[in-house]
N, CA, C and O atoms as CSV, one atom per row, in Angstrom:
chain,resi,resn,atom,element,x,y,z
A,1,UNK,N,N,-8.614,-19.982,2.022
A,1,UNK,CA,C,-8.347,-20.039,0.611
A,1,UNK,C,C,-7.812,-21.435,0.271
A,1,UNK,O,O,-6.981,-21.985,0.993
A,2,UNK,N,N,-8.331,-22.030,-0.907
A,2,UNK,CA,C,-7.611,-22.890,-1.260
A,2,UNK,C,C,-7.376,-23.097,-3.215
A,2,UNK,O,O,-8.167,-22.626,-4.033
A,3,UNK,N,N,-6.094,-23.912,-3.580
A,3,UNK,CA,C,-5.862,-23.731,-4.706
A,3,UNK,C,C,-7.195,-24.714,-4.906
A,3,UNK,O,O,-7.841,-25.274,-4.020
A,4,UNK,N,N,-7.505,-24.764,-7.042
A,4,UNK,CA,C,-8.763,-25.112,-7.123
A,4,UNK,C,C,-7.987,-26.908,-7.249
A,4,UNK,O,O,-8.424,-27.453,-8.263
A,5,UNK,N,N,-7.416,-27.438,-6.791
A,5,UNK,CA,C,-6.987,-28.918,-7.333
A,5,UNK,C,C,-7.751,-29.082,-5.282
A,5,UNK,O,O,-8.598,-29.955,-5.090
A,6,UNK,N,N,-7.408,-28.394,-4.355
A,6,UNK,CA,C,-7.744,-28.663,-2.976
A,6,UNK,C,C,-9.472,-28.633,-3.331
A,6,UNK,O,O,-10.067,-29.639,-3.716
A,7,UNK,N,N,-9.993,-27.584,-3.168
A,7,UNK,CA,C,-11.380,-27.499,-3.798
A,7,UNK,C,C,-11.375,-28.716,-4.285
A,7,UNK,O,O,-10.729,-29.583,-3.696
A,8,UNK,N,N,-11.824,-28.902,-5.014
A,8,UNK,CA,C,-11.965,-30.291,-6.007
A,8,UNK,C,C,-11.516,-31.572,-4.994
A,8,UNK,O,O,-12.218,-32.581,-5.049
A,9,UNK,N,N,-10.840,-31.559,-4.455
A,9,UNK,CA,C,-10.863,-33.100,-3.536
A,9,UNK,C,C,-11.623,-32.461,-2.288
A,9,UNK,O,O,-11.401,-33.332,-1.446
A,10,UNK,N,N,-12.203,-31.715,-1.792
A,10,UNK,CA,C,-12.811,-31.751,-0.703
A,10,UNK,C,C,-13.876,-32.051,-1.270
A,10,UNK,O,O,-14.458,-33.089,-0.956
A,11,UNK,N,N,-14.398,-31.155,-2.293
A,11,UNK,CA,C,-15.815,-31.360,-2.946
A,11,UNK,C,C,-16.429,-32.923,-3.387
A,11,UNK,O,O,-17.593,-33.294,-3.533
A,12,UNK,N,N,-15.071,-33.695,-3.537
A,12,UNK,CA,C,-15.056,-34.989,-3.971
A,12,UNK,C,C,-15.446,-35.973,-2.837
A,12,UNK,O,O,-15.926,-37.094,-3.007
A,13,UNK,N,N,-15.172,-35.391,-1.682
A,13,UNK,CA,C,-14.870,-36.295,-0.282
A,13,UNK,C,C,-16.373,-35.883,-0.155
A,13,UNK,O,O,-16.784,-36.780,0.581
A,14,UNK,N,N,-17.282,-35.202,-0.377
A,14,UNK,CA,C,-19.066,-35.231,-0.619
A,14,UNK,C,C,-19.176,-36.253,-0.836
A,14,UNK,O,O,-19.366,-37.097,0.040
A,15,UNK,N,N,-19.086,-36.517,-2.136
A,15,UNK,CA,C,-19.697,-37.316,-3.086
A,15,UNK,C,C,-19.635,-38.678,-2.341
A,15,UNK,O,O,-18.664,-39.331,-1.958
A,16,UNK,N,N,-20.995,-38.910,-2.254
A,16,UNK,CA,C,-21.236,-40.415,-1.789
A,16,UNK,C,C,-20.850,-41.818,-2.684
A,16,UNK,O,O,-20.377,-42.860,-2.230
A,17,UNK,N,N,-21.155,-41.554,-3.908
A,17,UNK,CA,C,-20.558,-42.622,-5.025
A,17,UNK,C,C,-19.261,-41.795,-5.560
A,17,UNK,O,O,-19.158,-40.600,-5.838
A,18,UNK,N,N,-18.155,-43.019,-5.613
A,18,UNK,CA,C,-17.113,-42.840,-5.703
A,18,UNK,C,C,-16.804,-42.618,-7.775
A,18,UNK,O,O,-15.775,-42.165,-8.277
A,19,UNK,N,N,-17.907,-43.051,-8.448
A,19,UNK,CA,C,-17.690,-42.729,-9.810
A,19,UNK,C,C,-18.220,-41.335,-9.845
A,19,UNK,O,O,-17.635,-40.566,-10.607
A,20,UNK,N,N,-19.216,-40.879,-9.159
A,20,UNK,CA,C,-19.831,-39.469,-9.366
A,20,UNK,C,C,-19.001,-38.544,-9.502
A,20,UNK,O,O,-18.932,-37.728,-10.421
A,21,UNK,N,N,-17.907,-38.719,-7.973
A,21,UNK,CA,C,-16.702,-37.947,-7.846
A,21,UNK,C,C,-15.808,-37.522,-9.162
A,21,UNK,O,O,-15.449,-36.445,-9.637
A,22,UNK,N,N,-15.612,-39.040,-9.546
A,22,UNK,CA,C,-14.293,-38.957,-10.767
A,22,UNK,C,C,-15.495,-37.989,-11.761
A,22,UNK,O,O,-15.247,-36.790,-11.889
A,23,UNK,N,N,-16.282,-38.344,-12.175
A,23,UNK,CA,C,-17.062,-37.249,-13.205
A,23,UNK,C,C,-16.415,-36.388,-13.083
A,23,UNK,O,O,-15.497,-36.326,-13.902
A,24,UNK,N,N,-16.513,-35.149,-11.934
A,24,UNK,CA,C,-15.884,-33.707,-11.905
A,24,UNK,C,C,-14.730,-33.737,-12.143
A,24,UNK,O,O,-13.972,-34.360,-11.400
A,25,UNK,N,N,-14.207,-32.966,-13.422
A,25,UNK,CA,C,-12.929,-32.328,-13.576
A,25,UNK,C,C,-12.823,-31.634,-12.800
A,25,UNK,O,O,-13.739,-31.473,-11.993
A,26,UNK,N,N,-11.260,-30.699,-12.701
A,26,UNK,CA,C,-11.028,-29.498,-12.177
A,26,UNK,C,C,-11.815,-28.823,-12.663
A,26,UNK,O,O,-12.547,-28.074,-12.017
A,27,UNK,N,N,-11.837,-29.003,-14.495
A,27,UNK,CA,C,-12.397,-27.705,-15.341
A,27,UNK,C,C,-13.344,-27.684,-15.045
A,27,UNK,O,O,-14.019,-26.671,-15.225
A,28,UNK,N,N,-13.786,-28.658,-14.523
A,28,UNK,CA,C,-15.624,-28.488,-14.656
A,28,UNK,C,C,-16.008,-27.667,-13.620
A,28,UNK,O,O,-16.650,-26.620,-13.712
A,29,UNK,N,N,-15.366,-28.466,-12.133
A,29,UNK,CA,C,-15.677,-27.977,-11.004
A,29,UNK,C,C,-15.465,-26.501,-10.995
A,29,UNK,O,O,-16.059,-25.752,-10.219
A,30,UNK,N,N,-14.453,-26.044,-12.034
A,30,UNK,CA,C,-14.458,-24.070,-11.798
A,30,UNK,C,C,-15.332,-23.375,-12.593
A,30,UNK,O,O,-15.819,-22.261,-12.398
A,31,UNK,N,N,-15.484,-24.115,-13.483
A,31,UNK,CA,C,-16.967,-23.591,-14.555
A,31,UNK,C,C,-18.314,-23.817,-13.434
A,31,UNK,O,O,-19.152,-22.916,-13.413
A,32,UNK,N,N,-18.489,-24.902,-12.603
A,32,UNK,CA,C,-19.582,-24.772,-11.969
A,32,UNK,C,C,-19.450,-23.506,-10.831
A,32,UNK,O,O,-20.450,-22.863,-10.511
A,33,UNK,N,N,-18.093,-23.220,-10.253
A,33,UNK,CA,C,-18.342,-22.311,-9.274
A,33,UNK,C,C,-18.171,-21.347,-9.839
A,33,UNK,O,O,-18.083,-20.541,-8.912
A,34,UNK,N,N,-18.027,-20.681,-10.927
A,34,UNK,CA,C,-18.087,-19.545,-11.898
A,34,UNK,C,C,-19.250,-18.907,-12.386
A,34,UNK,O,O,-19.453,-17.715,-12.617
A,35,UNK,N,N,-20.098,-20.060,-12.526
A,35,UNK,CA,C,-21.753,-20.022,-12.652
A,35,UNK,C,C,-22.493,-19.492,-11.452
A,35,UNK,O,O,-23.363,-18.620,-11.451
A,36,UNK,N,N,-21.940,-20.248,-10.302
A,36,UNK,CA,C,-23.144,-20.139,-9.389
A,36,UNK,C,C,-23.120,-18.592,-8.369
A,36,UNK,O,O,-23.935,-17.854,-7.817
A,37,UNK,N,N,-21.241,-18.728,-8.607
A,37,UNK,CA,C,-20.895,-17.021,-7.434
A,37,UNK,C,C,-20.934,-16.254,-8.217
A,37,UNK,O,O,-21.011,-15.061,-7.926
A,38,UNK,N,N,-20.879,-16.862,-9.949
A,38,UNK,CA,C,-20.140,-15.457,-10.963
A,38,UNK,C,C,-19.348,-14.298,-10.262
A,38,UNK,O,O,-18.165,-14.418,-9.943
A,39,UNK,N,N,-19.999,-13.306,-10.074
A,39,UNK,CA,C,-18.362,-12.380,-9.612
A,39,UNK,C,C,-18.049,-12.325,-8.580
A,39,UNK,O,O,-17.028,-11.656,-8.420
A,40,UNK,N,N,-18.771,-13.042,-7.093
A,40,UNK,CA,C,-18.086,-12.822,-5.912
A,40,UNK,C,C,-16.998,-14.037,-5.682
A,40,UNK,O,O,-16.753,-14.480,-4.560
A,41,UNK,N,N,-16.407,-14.496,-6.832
A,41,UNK,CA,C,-15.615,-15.698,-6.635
A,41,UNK,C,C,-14.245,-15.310,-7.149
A,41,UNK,O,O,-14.436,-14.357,-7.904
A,42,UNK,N,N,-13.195,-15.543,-7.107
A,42,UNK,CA,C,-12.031,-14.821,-8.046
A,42,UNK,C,C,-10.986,-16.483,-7.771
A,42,UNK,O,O,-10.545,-17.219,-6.889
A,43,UNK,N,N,-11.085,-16.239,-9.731
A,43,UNK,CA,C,-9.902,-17.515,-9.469
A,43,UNK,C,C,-8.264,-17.298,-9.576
A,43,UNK,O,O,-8.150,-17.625,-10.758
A,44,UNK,N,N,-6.982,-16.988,-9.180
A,44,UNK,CA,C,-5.806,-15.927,-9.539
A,44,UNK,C,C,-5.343,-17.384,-9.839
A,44,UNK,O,O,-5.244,-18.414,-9.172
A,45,UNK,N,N,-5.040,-16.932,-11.467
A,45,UNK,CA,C,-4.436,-17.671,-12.369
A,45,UNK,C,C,-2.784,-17.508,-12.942
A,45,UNK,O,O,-2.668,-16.968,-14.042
A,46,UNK,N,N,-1.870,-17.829,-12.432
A,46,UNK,CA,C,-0.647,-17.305,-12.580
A,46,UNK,C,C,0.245,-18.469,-13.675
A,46,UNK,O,O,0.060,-19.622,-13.287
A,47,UNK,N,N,0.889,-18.409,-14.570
A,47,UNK,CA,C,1.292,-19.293,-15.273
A,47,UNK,C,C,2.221,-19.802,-13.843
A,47,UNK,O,O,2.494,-19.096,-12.872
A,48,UNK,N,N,2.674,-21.556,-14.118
A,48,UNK,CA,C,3.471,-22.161,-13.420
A,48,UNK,C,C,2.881,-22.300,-12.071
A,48,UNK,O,O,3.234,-23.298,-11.441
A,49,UNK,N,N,2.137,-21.572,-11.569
A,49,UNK,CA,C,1.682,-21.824,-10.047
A,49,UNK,C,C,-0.131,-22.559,-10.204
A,49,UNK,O,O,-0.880,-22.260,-11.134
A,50,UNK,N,N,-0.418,-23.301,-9.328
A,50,UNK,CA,C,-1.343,-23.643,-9.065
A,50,UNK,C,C,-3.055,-22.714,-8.878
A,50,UNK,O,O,-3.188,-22.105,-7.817
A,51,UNK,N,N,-3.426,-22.695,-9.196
A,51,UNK,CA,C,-4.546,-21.584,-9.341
A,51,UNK,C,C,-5.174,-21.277,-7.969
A,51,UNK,O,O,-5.178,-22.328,-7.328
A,52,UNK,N,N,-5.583,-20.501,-7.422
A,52,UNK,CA,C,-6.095,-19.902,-5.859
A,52,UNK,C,C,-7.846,-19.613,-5.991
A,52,UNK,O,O,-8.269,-18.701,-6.701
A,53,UNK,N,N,-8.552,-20.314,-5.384
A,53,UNK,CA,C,-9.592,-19.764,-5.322
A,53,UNK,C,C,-9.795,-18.993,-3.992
A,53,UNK,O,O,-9.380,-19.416,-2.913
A,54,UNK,N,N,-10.509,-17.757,-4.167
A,54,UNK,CA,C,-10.736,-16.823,-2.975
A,54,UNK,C,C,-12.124,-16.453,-3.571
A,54,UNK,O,O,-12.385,-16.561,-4.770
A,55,UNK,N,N,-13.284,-15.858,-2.301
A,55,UNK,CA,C,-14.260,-15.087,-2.180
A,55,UNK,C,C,-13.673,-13.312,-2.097
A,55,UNK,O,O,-12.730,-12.914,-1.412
A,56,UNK,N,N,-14.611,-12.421,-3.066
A,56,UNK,CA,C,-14.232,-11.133,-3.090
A,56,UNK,C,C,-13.710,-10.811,-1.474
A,56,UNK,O,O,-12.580,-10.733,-0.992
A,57,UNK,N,N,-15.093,-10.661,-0.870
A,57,UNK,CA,C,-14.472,-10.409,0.342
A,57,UNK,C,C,-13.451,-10.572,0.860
A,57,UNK,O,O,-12.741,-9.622,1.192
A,58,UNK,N,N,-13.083,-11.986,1.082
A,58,UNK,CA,C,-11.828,-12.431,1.917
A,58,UNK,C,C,-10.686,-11.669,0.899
A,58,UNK,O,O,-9.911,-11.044,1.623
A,59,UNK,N,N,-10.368,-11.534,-0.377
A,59,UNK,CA,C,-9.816,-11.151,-0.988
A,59,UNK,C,C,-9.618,-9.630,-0.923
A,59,UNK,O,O,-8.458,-9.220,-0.893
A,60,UNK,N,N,-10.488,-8.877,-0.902
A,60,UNK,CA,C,-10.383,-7.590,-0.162
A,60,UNK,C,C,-9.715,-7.387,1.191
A,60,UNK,O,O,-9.107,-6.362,1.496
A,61,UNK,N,N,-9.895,-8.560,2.061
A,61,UNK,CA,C,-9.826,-8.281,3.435
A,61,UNK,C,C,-7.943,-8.730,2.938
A,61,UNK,O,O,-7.199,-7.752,3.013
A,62,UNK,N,N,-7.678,-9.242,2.764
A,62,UNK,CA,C,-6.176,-9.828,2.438
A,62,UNK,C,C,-5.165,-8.775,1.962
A,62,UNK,O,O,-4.127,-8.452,2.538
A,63,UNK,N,N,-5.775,-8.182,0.524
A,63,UNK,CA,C,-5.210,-7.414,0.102
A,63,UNK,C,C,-4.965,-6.090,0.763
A,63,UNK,O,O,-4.070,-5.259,0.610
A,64,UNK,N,N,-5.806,-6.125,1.384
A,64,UNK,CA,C,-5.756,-4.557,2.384
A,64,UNK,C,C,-5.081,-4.658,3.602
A,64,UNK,O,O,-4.497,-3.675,4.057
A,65,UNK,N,N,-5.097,-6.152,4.410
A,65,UNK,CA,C,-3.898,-6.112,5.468
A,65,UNK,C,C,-2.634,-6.157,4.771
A,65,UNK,O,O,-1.626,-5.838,5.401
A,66,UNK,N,N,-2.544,-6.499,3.592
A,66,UNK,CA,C,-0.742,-6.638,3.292
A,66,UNK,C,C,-0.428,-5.647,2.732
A,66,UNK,O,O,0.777,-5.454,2.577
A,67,UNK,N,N,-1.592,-4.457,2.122
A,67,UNK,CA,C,-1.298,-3.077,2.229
A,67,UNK,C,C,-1.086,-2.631,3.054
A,67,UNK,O,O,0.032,-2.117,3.056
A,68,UNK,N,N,-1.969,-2.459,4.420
A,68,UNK,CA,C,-1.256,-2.329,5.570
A,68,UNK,C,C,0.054,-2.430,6.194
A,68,UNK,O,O,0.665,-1.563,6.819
A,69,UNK,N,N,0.417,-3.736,5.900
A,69,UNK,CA,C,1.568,-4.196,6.719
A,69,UNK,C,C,3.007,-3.657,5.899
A,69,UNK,O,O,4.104,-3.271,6.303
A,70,UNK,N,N,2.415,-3.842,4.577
A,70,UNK,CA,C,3.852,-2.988,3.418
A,70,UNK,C,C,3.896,-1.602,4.179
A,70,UNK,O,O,4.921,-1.230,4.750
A,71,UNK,N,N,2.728,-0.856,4.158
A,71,UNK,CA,C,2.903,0.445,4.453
A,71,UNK,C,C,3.672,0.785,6.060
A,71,UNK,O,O,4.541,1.658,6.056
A,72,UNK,N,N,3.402,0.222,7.147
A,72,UNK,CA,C,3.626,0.146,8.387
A,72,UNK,C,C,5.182,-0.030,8.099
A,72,UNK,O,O,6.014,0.789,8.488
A,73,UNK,N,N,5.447,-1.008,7.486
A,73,UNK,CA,C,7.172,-1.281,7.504
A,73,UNK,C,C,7.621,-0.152,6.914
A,73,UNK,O,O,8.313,0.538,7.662
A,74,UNK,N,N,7.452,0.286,5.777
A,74,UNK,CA,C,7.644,1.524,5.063
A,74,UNK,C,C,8.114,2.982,5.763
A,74,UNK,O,O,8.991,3.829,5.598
A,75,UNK,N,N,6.895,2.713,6.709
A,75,UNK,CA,C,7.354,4.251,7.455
A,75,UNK,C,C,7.770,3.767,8.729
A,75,UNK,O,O,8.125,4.695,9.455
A,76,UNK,N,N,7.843,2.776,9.194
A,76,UNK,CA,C,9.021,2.532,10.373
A,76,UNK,C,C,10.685,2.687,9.688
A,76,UNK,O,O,11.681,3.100,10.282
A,77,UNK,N,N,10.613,2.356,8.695
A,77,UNK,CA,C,12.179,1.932,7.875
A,77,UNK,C,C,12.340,3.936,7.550
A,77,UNK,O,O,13.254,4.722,7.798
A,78,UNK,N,N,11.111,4.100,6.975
A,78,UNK,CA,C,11.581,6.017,7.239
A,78,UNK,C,C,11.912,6.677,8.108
A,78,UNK,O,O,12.602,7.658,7.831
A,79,UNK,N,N,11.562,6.415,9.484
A,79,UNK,CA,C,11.619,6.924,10.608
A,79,UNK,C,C,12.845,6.337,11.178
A,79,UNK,O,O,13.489,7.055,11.943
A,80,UNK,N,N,13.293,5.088,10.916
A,80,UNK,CA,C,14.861,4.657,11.244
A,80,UNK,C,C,15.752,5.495,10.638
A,80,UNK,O,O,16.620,6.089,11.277
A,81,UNK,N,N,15.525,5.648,8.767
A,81,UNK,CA,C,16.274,6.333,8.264
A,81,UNK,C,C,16.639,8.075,8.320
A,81,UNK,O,O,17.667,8.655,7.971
A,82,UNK,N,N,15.014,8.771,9.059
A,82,UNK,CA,C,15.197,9.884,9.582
A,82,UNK,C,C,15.544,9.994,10.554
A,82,UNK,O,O,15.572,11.200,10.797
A,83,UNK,N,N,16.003,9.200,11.711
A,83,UNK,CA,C,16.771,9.093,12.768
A,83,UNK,C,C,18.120,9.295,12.453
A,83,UNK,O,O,18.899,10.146,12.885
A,84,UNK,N,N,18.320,8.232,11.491
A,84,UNK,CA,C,20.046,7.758,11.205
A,84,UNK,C,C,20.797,9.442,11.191
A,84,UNK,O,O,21.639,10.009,11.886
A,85,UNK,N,N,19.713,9.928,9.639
A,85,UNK,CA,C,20.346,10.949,9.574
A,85,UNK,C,C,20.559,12.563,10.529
A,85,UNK,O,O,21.415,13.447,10.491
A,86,UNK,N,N,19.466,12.381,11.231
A,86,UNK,CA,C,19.119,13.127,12.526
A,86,UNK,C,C,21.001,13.336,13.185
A,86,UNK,O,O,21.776,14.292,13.164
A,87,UNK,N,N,21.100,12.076,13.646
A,87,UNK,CA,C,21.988,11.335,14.410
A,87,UNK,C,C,23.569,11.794,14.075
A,87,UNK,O,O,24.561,12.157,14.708
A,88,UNK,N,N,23.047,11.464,12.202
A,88,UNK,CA,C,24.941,11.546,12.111
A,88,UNK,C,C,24.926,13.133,11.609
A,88,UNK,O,O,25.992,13.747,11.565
A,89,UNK,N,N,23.579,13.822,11.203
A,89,UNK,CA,C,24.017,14.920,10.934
A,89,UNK,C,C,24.608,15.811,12.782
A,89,UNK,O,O,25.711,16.342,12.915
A,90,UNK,N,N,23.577,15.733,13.881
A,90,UNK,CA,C,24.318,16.028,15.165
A,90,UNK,C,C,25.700,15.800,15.192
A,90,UNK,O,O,26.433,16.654,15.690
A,91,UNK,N,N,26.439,14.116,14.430
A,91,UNK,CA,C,27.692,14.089,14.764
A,91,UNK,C,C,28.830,14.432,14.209
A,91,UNK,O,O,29.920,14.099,14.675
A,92,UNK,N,N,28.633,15.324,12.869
A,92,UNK,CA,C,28.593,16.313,12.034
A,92,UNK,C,C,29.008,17.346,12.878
A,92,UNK,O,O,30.195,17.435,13.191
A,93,UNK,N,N,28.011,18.287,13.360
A,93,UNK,CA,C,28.038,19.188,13.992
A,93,UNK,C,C,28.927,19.155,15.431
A,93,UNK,O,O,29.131,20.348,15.655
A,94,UNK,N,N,29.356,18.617,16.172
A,94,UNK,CA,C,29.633,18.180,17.386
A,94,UNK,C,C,31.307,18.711,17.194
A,94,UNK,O,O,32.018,18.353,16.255
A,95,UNK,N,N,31.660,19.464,18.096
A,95,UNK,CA,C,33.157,20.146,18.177
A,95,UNK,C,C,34.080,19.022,18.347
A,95,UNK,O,O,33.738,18.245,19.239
A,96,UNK,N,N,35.165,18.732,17.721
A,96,UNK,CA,C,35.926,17.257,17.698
A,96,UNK,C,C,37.092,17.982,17.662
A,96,UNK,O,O,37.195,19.181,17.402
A,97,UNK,N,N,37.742,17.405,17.863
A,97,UNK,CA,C,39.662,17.661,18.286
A,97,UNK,C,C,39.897,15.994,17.864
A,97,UNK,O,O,39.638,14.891,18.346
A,98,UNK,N,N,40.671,16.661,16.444
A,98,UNK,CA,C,41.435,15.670,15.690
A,98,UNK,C,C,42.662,15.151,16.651
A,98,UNK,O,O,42.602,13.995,17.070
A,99,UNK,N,N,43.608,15.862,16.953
A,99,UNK,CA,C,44.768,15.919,17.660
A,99,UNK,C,C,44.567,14.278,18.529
A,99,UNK,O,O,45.170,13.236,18.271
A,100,UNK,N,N,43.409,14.542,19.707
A,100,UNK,CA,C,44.012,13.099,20.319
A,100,UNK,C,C,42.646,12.755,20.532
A,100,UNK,O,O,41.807,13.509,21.026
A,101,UNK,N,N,42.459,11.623,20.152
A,101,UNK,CA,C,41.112,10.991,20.217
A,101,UNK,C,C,40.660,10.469,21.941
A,101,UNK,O,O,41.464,10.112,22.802
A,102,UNK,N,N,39.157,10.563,22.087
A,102,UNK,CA,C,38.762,9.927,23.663
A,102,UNK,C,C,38.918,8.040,23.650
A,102,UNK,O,O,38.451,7.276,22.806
A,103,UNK,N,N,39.605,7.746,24.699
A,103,UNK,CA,C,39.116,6.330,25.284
A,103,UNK,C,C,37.479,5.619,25.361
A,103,UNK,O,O,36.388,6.186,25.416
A,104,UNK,N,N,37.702,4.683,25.348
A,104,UNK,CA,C,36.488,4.054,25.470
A,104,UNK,C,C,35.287,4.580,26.663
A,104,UNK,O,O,34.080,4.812,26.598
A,105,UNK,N,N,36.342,4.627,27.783
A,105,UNK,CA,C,36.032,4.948,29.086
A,105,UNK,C,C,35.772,6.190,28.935
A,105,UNK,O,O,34.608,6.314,29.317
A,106,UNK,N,N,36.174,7.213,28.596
A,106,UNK,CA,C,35.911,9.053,27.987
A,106,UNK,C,C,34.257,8.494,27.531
A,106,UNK,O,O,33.222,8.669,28.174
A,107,UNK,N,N,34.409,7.877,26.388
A,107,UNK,CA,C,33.270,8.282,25.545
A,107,UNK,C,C,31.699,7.453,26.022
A,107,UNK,O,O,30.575,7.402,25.523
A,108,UNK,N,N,32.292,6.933,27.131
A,108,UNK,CA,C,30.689,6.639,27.757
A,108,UNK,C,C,30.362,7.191,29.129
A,108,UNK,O,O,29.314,7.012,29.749
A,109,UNK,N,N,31.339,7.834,29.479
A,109,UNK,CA,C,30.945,8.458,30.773
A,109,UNK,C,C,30.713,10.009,30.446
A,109,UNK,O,O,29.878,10.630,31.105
A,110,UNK,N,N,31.327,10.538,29.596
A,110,UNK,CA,C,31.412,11.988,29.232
A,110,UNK,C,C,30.310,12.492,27.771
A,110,UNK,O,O,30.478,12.306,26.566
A,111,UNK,N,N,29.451,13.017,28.348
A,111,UNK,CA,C,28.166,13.582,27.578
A,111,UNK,C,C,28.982,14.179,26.023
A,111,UNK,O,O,28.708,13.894,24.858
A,112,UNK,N,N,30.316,15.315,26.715
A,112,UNK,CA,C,30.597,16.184,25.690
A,112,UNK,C,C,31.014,15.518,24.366
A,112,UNK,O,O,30.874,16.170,23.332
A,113,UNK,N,N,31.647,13.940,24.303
A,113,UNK,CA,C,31.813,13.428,23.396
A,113,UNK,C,C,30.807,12.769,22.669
A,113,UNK,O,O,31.089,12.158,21.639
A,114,UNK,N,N,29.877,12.822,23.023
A,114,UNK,CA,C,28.845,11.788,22.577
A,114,UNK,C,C,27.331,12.318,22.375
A,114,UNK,O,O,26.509,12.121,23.270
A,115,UNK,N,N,26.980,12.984,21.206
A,115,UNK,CA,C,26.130,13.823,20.796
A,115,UNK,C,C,24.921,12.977,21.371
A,115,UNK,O,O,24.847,11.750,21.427
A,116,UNK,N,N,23.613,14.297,21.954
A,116,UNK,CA,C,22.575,13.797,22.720
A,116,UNK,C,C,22.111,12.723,22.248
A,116,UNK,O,O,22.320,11.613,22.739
A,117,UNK,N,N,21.139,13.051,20.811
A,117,UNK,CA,C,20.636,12.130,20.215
A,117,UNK,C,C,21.408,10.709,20.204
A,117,UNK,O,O,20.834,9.762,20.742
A,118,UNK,N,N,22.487,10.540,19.708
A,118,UNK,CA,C,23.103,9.051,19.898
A,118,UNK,C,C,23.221,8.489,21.628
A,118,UNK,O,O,23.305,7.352,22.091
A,119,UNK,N,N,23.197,9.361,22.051
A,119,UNK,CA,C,23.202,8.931,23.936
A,119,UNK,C,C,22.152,8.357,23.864
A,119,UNK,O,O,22.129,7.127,23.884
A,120,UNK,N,N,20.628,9.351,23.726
A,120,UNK,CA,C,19.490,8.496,24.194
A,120,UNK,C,C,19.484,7.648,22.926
A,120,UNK,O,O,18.619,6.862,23.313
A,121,UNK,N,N,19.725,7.307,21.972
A,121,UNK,CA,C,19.478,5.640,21.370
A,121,UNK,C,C,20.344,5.143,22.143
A,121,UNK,O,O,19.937,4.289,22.932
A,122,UNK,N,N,21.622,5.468,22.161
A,122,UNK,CA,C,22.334,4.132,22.929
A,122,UNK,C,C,21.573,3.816,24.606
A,122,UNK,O,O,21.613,2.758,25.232
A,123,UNK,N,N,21.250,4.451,24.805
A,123,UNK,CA,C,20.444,4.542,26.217
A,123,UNK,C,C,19.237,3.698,26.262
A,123,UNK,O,O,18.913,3.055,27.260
A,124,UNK,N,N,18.523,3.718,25.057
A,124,UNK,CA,C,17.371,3.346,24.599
A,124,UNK,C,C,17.355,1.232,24.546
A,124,UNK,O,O,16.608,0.299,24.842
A,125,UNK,N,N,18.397,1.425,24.102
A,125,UNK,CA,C,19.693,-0.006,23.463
A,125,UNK,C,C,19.643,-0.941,24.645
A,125,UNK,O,O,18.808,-1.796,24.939
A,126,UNK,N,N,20.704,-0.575,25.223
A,126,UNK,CA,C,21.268,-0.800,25.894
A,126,UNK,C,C,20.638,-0.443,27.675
A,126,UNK,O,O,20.542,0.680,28.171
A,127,UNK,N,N,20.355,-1.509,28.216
A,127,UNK,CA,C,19.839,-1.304,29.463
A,127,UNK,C,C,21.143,-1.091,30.560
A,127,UNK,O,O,22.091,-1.852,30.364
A,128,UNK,N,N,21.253,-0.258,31.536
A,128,UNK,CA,C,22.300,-0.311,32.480
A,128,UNK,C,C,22.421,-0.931,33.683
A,128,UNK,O,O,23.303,-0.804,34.532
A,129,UNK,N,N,21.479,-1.591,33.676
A,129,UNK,CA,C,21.758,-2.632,34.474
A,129,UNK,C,C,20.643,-3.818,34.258
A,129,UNK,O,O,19.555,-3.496,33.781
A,130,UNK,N,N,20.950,-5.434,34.666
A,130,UNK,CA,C,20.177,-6.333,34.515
A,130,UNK,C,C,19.359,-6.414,35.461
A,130,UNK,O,O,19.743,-5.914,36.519
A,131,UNK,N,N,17.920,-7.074,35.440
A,131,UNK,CA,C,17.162,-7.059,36.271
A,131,UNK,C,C,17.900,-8.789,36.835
A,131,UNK,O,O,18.731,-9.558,36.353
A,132,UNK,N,N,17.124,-8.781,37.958
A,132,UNK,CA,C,17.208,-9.876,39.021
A,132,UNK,C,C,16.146,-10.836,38.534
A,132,UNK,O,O,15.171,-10.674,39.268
A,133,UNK,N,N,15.888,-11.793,37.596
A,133,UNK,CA,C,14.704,-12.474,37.589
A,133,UNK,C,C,14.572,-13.523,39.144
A,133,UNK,O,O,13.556,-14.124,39.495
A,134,UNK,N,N,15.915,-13.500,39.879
A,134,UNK,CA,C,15.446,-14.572,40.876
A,134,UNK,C,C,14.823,-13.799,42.252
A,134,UNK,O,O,14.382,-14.344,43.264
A,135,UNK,N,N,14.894,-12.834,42.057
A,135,UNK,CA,C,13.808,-12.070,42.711
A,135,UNK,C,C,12.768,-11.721,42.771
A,135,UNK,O,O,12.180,-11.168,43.700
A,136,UNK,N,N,12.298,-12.126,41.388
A,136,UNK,CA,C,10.386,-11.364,40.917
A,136,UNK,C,C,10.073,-12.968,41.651
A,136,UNK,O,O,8.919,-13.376,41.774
């Protein structure tokens, strides 16, 4: 893709005589490619920004990976957020004794404090031991 001011100097870097070049406006040069692709050409005209020329195709193909990629984040960020709540509703549920709270040392060695689901993420997390790279 390129905006139509790029177009227009490549198209220019053709032109063997250097007055021929200056002839073509921008305007002109998009009225000529308006003519010749008519609708498989799309020019996205945005006030303040520079104008984009794209082919339908490529323009299809664009718009549909960044549909893609919106959507993909979308339901990863759901599936974090149906975790979260997975997670804290378990820690919700989980028998607690206000009276005297566990140590650090309690709450990573001892299952009963530490509802499943948050074990295996923290498990997931957190590796328990480092590998040796001076061994591979």
């Amino acid at each position: 893709m390129y905006t139509l001011e790029e177009l227009h100097d490549v198209m220019s870097d053709f032109c063997e005589d250097d007055a021929m070049s200056e002839l073509y406006f921008v305007k002109h040069v998009k009225r000529l490619l308006k003519d010749f692709y008519s609708e498989d050409i799309i020019f996205s005209e945005i006030n303040g920004r520079r104008n984009v020329v794209c082919f339908k195709d490529v323009c299809h193909v664009v718009l549909s990976d960044k549909w893609y990629q919106d959507m993909i984040l979308v339901l990863l960020l759901r599936r974090l957020r149906d975790a979260a709540r997975l997670i804290a509703s378990e820690i919700r549920q989980m028998p607690y004794s206000t009276l005297q709270y566990p140590t650090v040392e309690e709450m990573t060695l001892n299952d009963e404090v530490v509802p499943p689901l948050l074990h295996m993420f923290i498990q997931s997390l957190v590796r328990p031991t480092v590998k040796d790279w001076h061994k591979l």
